[in-house]
C-alpha positions in Angstrom: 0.0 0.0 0.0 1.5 3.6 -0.8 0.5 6.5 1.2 1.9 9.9 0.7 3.0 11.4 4.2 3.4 15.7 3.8 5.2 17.1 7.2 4.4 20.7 7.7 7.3 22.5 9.9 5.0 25.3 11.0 6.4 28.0 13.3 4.7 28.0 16.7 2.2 30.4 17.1 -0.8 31.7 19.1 -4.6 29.8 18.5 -6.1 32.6 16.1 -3.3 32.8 14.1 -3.3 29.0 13.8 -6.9 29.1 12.7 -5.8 31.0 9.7 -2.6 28.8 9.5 -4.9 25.4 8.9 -7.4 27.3 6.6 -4.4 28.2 4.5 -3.1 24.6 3.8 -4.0 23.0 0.6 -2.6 19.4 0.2 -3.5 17.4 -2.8 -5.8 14.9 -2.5 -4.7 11.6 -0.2 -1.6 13.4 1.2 -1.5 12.6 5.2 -1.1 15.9 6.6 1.9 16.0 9.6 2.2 19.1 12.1 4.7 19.5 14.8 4.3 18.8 19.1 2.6 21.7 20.5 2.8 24.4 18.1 -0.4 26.0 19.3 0.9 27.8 22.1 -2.0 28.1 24.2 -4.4 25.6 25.8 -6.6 23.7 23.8 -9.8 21.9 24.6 -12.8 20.0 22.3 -14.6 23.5 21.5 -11.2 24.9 20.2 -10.2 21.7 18.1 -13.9 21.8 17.0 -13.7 25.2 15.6 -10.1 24.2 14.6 -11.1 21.1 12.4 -14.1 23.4 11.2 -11.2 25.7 9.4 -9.9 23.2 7.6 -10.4 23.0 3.6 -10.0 19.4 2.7 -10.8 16.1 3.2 -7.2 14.4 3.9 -5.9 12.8 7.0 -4.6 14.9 9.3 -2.3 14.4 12.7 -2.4 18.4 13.3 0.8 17.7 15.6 -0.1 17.7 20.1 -1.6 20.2 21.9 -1.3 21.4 25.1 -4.9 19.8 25.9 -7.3 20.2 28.7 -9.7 16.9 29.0 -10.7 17.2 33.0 -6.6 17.6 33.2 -4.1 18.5 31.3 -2.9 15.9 28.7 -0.6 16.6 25.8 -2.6 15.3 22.9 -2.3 14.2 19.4 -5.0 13.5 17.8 -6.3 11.7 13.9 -8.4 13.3 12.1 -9.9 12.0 8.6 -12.2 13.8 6.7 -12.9 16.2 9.1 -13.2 13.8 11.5 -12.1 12.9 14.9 -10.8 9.1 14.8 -8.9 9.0 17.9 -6.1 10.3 19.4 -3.0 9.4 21.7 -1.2 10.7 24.7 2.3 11.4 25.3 3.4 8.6 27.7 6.7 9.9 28.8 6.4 13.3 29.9 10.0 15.3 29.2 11.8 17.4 31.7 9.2 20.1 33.4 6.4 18.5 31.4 6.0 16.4 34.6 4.7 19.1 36.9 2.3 20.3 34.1 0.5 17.2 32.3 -1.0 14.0 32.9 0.7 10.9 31.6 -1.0 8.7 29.2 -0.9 4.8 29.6 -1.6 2.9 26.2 -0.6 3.3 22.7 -3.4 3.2 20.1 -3.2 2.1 16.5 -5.6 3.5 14.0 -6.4 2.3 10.4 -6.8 4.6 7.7 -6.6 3.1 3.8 -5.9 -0.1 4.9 -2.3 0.7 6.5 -2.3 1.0 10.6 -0.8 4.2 12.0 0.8 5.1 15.0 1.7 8.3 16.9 4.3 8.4 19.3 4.7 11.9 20.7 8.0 13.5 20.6 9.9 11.6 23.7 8.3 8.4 23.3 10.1 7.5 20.4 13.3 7.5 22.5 12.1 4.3 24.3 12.7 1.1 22.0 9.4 -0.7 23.8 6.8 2.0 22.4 7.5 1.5 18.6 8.0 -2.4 19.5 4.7 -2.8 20.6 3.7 -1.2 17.4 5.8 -3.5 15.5 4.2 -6.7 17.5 1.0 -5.2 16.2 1.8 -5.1 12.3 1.6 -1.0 12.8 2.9 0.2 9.1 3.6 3.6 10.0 4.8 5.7 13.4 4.1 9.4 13.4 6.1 11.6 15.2 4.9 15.0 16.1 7.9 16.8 17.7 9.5 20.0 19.6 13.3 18.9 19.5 15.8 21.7 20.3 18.5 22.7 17.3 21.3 21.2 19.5 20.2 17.8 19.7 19.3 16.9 15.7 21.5 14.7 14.8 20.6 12.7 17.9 17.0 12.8 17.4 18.2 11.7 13.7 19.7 9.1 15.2 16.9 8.0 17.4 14.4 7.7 14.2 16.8 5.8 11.9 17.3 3.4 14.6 13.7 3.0 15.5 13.0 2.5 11.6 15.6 0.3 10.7 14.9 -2.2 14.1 11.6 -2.1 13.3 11.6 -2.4 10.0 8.7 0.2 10.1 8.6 3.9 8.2 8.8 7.0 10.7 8.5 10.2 10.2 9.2 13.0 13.1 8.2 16.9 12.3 9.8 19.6 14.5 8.7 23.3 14.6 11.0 25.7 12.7 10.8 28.5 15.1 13.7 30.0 17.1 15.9 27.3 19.4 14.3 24.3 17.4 15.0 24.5 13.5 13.1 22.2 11.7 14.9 19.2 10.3 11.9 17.1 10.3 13.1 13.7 9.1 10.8 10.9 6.8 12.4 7.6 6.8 11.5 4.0 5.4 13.0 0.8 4.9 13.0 -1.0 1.7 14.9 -4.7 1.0 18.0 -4.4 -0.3 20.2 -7.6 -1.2 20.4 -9.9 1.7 19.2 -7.0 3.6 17.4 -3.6 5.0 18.7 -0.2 4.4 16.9 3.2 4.4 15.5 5.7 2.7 15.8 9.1 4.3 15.3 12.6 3.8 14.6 16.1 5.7 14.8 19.4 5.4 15.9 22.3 7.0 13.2 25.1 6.5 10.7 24.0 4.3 7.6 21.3 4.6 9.4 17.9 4.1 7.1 15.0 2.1 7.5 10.8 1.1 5.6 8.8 -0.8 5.7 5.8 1.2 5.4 2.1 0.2 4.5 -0.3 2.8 5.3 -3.4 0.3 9.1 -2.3 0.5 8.8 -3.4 4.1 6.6 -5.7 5.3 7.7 -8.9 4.0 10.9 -8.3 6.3 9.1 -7.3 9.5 7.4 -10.4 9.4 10.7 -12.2 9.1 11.9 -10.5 11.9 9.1 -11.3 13.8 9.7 -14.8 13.0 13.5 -14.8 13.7 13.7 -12.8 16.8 13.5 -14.9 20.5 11.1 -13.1 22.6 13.5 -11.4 25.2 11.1 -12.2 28.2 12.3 -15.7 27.6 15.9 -15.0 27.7 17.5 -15.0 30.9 20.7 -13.4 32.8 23.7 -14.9 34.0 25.2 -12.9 36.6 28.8 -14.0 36.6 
């Protein structure tokens, strides 16, 4: 299955201005639509998303990034939507740094279908923990989105982090930063394809402007099920201390 995946490095900004911000983008038709973590600046609950999702001018999928979102407490939030539609969305589980004192922690990872391929969104931090995408991969999830806010001094890092995530889970990624001050875009798509007796991967990103790949999940998922099949289940394995 292809699926064209578009990652917008917006600049973060204040809610109006955003409201013209979504009104203004016009993606052609069956691009997935990728924004960065938090780049509303304010507080956002269902009656602002509502009049958010009401802006928008076209039927694509969307992952319109996180927000800083009140639900009873204070969550940060991504959410799907599909044809102006809310499908579902997903929590940041691993709150970063002073995050801690502010939001709520979520505690389960969601996988939603769209076209046939199963996504997942794993929220800026998460993707630095190898058991979130790996339950993804135990679930045949095809793609991880990655809506993120990572400082300009830790990109090749974060780089790091999403090649290696891709490549062990033979699974395509793709992580959008903001491009405003301290962060920098460098929003990164990457996807495995076979290659002789083995994986390697297509990568690209971009420094300032939106960054986009067509992905195919055929390159790909005949070798996640033969990793699946040729890895020992690491709750079976046990230490020596010696």
């Amino acid at each position: 299955m292809k699926i064209k995946l578009i990652g917008i490095q917006s600049r973060r900004m204040e809610y109006n201005k955003a409201l013209d911000f979504i009104s203004s983008l016009e993606p052609e038709k069956d691009e997935v639509i990728i924004l960065p973590e938090k780049w509303i600046t304010e507080n956002m609950d269902y009656d602002k998303l509502n009049h958010l999702i009401d802006r928008i001018n076209f039927e694509n999928t969307i992952i319109p990034g996180s927000f800083s979102f009140y639900d009873g407490e204070l969550y940060n939030r991504s959410f799907l939507i599909d044809h102006k539609k809310i499908v579902g969305y997903q929590d940041k589980i691993n709150l970063y740094m002073d995050e801690k004192k502010r939001y709520q922690h979520g505690n389960s990872i969601n996988i939603f279908k769209i076209n046939n391929i199963k996504i997942g969104i794993l929220i800026c931090y998460d993707i630095d923990f190898p058991a979130y995408p790996r339950k993804l991969f135990y679930n045949n999830c095809d793609i991880i989105i990655n809506p993120s806010l990572v400082n300009s001094k830790f990109h090749d890092e974060w780089h790091m982090y999403i090649k290696a995530r891709s490549l062990e889970n033979r699974i395509a990624i793709a992580s959008i930063n903001s491009i405003s001050d301290n962060f920098l875009g460098d929003s990164i798509i990457v996807s495995p394809y076979e290659f002789d007796i083995g994986i390697k991967l297509r990568s690209i990103y971009e420094k300032n402007k939106n960054v986009s790949m067509e992905i195919n999940t055929n390159d790909y998922y005949e070798s996640r099920l033969k990793r699946m099949n040729d890895e020992t289940n690491a709750d079976s394995v046990g230490i020596n201390n010696v």
